[in-house]
N, C-alpha and C positions, 0 to 999 in steps of 0.2 A: 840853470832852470831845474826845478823837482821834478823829480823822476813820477809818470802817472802810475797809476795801480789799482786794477779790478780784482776787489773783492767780493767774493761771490757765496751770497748766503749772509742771514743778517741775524743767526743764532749764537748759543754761547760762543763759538769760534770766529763769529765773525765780527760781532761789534769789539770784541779786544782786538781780532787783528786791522779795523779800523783805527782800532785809538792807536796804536803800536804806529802806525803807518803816521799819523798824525806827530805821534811823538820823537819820529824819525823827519820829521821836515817835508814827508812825501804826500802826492796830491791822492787822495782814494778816493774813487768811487763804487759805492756796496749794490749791488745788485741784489735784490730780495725779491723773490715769483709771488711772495704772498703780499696780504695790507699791511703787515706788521713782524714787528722783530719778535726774534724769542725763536723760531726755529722750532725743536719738539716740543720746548717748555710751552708753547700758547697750545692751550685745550681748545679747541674745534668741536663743535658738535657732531660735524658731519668726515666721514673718512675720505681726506680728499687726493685724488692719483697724485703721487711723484710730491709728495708732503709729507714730512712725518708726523706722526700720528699718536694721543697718549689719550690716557682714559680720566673721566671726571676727579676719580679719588688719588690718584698720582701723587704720591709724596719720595722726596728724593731720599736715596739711601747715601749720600754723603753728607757729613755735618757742615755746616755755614760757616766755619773756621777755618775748614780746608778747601772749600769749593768755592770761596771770594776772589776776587780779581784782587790783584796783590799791594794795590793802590787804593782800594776802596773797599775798606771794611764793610761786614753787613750790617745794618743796625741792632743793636745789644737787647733790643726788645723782640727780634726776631725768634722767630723757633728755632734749636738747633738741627731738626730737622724739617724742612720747609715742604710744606704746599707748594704744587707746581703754583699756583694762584701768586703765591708768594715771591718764588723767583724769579716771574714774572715782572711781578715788583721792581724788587730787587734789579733785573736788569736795564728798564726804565727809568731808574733812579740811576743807573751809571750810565746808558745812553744822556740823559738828562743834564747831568755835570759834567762830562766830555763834553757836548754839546754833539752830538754822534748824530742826530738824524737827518738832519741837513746835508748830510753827503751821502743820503740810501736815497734809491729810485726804487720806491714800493710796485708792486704789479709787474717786475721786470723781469722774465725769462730769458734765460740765457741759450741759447739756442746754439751755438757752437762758438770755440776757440780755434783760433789756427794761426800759425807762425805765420808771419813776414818776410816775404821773400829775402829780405836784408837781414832773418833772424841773427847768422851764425854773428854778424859784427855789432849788430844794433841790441837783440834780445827780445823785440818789440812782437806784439801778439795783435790781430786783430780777433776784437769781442762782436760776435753776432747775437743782439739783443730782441727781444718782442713784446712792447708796449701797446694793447689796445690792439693790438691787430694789426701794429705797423711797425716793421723791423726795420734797425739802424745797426751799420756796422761802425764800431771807434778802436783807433789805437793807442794801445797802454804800454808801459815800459815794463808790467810785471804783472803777473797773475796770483792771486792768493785765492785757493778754493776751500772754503766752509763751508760744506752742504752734508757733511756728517756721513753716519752709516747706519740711519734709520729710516730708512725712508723706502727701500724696494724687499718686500717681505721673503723669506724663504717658506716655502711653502713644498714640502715632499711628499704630493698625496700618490705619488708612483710608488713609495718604498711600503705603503699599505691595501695588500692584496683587499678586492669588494667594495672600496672603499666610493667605486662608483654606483652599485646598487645601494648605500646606503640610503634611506629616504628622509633620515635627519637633517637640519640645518648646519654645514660646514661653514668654519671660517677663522681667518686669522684674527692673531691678539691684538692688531694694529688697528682692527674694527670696531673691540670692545670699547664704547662709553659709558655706560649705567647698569647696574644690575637689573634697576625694575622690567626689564625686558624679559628678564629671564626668573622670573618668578613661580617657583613651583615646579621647576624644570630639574630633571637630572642632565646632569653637564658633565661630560668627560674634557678635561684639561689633556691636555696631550704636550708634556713640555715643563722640567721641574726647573726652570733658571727662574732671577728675579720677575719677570714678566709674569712666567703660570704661577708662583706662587703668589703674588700678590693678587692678579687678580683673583685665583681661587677663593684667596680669604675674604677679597670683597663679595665675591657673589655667595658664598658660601652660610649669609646670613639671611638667605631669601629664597634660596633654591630649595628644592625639592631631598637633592642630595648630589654632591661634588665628588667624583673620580677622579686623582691627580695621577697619569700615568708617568710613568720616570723609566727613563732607556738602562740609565747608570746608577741613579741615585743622585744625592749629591751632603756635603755638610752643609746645614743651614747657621747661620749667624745671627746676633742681635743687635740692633740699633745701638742698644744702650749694654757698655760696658762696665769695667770696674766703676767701682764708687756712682754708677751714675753717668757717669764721662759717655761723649759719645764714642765709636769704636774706633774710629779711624783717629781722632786723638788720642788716642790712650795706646793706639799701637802702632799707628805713624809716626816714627821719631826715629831721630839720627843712632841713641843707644840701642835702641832695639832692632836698626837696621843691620848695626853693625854687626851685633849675637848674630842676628840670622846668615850671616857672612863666615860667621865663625865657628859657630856651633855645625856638629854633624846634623846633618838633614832629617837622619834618622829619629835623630832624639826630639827636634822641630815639631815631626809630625806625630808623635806619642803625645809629647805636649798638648800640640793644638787638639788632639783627637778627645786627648782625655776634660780638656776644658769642657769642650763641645758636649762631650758626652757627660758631666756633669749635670747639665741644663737639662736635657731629656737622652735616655739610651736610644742612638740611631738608630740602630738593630729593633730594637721593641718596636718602633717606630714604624719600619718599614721602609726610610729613608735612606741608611747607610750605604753609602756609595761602595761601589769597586776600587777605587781608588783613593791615595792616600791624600792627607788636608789639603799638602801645598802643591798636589800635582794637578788642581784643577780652582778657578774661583770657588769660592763658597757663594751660598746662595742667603740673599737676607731674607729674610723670613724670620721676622716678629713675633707672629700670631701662630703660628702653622701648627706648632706641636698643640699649642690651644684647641685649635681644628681639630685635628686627629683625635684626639684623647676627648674631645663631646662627641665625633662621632659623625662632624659636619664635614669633613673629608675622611673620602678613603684613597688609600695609598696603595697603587696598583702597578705591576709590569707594564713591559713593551707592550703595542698593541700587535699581534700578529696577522687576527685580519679581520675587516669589515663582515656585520650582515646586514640585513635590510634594514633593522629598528638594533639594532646592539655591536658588540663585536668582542671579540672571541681573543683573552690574553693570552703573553709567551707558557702563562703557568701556566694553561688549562684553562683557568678559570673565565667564566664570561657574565656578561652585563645584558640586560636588554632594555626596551623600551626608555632608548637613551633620546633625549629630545636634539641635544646640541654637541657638538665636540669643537672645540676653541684647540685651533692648532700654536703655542705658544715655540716655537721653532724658530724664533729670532730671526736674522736682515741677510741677505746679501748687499754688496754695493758697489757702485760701476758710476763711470763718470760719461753721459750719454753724449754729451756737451765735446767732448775731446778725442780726436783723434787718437785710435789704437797705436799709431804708430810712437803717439808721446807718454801716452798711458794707458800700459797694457796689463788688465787681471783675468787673472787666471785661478780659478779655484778659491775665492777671496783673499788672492796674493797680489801686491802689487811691491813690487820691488822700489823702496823710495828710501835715500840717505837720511839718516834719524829720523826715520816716519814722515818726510817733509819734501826733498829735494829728489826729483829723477834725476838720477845720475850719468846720463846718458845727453841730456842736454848741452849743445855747445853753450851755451851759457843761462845760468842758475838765475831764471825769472820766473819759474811756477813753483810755487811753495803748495803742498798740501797741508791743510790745517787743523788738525782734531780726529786726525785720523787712526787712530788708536783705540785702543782698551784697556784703560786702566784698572788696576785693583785701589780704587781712587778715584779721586773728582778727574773729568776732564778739562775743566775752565781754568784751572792754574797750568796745566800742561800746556791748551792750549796756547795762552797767552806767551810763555815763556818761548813756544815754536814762532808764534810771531815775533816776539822782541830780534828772534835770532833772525829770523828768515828778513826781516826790513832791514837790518843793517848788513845782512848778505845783498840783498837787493839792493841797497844802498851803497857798494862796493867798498865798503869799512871791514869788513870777513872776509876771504878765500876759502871756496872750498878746495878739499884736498883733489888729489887727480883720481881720473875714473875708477881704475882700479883698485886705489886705496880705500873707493867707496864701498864699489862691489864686495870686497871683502869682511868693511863693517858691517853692511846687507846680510852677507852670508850667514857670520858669525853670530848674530842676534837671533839669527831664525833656526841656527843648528844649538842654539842652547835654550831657546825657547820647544823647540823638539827635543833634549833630553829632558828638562823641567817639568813638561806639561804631557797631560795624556792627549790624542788627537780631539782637536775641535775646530769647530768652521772657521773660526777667527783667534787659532792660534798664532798665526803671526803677525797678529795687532796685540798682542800682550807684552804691559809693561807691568812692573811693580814701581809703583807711585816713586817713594823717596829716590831711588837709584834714576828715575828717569827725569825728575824734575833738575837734580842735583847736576847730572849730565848737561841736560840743557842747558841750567844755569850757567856751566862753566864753559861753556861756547862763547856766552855772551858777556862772558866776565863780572858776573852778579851772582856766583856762589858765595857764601857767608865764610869769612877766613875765620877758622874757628882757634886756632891757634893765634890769632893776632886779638880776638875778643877775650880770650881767657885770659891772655895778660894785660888789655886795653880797660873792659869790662866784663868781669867776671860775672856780675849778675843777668847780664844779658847773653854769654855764651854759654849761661848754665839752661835757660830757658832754651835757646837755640838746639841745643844735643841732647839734653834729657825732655823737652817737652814739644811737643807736635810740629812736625815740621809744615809748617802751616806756608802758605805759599808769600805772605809779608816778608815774609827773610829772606826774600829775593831783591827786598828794595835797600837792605842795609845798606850796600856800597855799588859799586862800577855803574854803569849807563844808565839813566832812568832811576838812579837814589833818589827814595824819598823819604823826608827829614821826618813825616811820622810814623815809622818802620818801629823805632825801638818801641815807642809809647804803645805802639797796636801788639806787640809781643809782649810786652810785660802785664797786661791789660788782658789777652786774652780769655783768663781763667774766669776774669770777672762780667766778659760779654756771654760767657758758655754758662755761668750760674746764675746768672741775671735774668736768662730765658726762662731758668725752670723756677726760678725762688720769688714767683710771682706773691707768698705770702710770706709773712714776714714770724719768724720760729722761734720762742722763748728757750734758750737754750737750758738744761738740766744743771742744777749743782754740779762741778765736781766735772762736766765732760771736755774741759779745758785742761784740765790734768792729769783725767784717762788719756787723751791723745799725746802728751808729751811722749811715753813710751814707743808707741808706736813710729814717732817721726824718728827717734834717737835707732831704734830699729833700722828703720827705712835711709838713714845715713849711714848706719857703722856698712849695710847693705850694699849701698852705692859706692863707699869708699874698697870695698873688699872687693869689688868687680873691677874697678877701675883697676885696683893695684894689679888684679890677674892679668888684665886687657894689657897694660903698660909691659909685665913680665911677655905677657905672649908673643906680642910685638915688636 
């Protein structure tokens, strides 16, 4: 008989770890608190408790190449970078052809998890549910939880002396929906990550005038990279994973700094962090230097402390007759639903085997699912922790013994603490390709790259030199799917399809200015390889 399985959350992590369940032969049913799937991606109007929460103009900062489900391209008419509106879409359209919603109970609060007195032989969990006002308890063979890490705000208005006499409008980023609220208003941002700068630059075209305050600074990045390319193609790849492996650190971040500063000088700016490219994410920000340089943000220290109508910088310098301060200060997350004694955080730490399995469990039935932070989409990690964690559940994998786990626990988090400067959610950072590629090879669906170079060399050159896109997880092992090659070789053509909506009479003559540059661009690849091969 299939083994049952509550999945909990009907977001990007949860509708792939349904299908994944689906595609392991096991019985799932999705528990979703809200009317509908999608998780952060569905815009709300209204800021609703213990929901996560996103604003009207929300556009993703990962491109549609790398943040598809790895069985279901995005369609080639899509933008490459989408509208929440969009992936919304988007994930409707894979709910749709799974056939996925027929196994979610909409309106369904999950109220507690707890072991089975027969856990330690059986593994079985009973789910306490609340529909309508009327709780059911059922038992599952396995628990998988998708409920993400945006949904309970951080909020430190203790670490800003006054902050109570203030008589402005306080409140978090989780709250923002529309600018027109704030029209004519000066608005202190407090918080330069993805969140405060985005929303700054939206409201920043209706306000009065935008103060973006930053603790540290940070480097901002762009959507759109070389040639055009989005960013995370153009730098998400097996070759360029491998430099960063090999190359000293030092030169890494000269590099990245000096690109960066190319674009606008940090320093003039006001932005330039304390710290070096790769010791903390960068921050996406499009528009920002646009911002600054008309004059529609200003770029400001720590706040040191509140007064009634203003407050008073680390520099000295102060603001007043400030309408609103929007605390952009990112999530905590905690699992209300489950007992401390199975999952216990501490300081936005929770100890779990590849971001997934408590290790401490006599037996490996709670998968956590998405619970990371990548430098990178979540939705291919996602999926890849569930292909692993259903065939764990499905007793096809063993995990290794406690200790061998505890150890890989330790080790991720003591080189994510040399890596990285302290942050709230340092030990949810991965780097995309190294963590995808891990995964993969749990579950035995990493790309043999040596067996495609001499099998098919035109598809293991796409494979290493161009975006490790999350379809090359379907080449081979469990879950292959036959149009893997086509969707990689195709790629280039669904990423320039989005933008080459008109159709370009090309110049005399610019077909045989480019032959130089390709002939360039190979003698290039071949002189690196040769070093790579000598190094090695």
């Amino acid at each position: 008989m299939a083994k049952t399985v509550a999945v909990i959350g009907a977001g990007a992590s949860g509708l792939t770890a349904l299908k994944c369940c689906l595609d392991e032969g096991l019985q799932p049913t999705c528990f979703e608190r809200s009317e509908d799937i999608g998780g952060l991606w569905r815009f709300q109007e209204c800021d609703i408790s213990d929901q996560a929460s996103i604003y009207k103009s929300l556009t993703i900062n990962t491109s549609k190449e790398m943040m598809s489900y790895s069985d279901f391209p995005i369609p080639k008419d899509f933008p490459n970078y989408m509208h929440n509106s969009k992936v919304m879409e988007y994930f409707r359209m894979y709910a749709k052809h799974f056939n996925l919603l027929k196994y979610i109970r909409f309106k369904a609060c999950v109220c507690q998890i707890r072991k089975r007195p027969d856990f330690p032989i059986t593994g079985q969990w009973e789910v306490v549910t609340e529909m309508y006002g009327k709780r059911e308890s059922t038992i599952f063979d396995a628990i998988m939880v998708c409920t993400g890490h945006h949904v309970y705000p951080y909020f430190p208005l203790d670490s800003f002396p006054g902050v109570k006499k203030f008589k402005g409008k306080i409140m978090h980023s989780r709250e923002y929906k529309h600018p027109e609220e704030f029209r004519d208003q000066r608005v202190l941002m407090i918080g330069l990550g993805n969140s405060g700068a985005d929303i700054s630059m939206d409201l920043s075209h209706i306000t009065k005038q935008i103060f973006l305050s930053t603790r540290t600074g940070t480097w901002v990045v762009n959507r759109v990279s070389d040639n055009g390319y989005p960013l995370d193609v153009v730098h998400f790849t097996r070759f360029k994973n491998l430099l960063r492996q090999i190359l000293p650190v030092a030169l890494l971040n000269l590099w990245g700094e000096r690109k960066l500063n190319t674009r606008f000088n940090h320093e003039n700016y006001g932005i330039k962090p304390q710290h070096r490219f790769l010791s903390r994410y960068p921050t996406v920000g499009d528009d920002l230097p646009n911002a600054i340089i008309t004059g529609r943000v200003l770029m400001k220290p720590n706040v040191k402390e509140f007064t009634e109508r203003g407050v008073v910088f680390e520099d000295g310098s102060h603001e007043e007759n400030i309408d609103v301060v929007i605390f952009a200060t990112g999530y905590n997350f905690s699992f209300p639903f489950i007992d401390e004694n199975i999952i216990s955080v501490r300081n936005n730490q929770v100890p779990l085997y590849k971001f997934i399995f408590p290790p401490h469990l006599e037996r490996p039935t709670l998968a956590i699912i998405g619970l990371l932070q990548p430098l990178g989409a979540i939705m291919p990690i996602a999926e890849l922790q569930s292909r692993w964690a259903t065939r764990v559940i499905k007793g096809l994998i063993k995990l290794p013994p406690v200790d061998v786990m505890m150890d890989d626990i330790a080790k991720k988090m003591k080189k994510n603490e040399k890596r990285y400067t302290p942050s709230q959610h340092i030990s949810l950072q991965v780097q995309y390709v190294d963590c995808v590629d891990e995964l993969a090879s749990l579950s035995g669906v990493k790309p043999d790259l040596l067996r495609l170079f001499l099998t098919d060399p035109k598809l293991a050159w796409k494979v290493f030199f161009g975006p490790c896109s999350p379809v090359q997880f379907r080449l081979n092992g469990p879950g292959k799917w036959d149009g893997a090659r086509e969707a990689i070789l195709t790629q280039k053509e669904r990423i320039v399809d989005a933008t080459k909506t008109r159709a370009v009479q090309m110049c005399s003559g610019a077909h045989a200015a480019s032959v130089p540059c390709l002939l360039i661009k190979a003698i290039g690849c071949f002189a690196v390889l040769v070093l790579l091969v000598a190094f090695l």
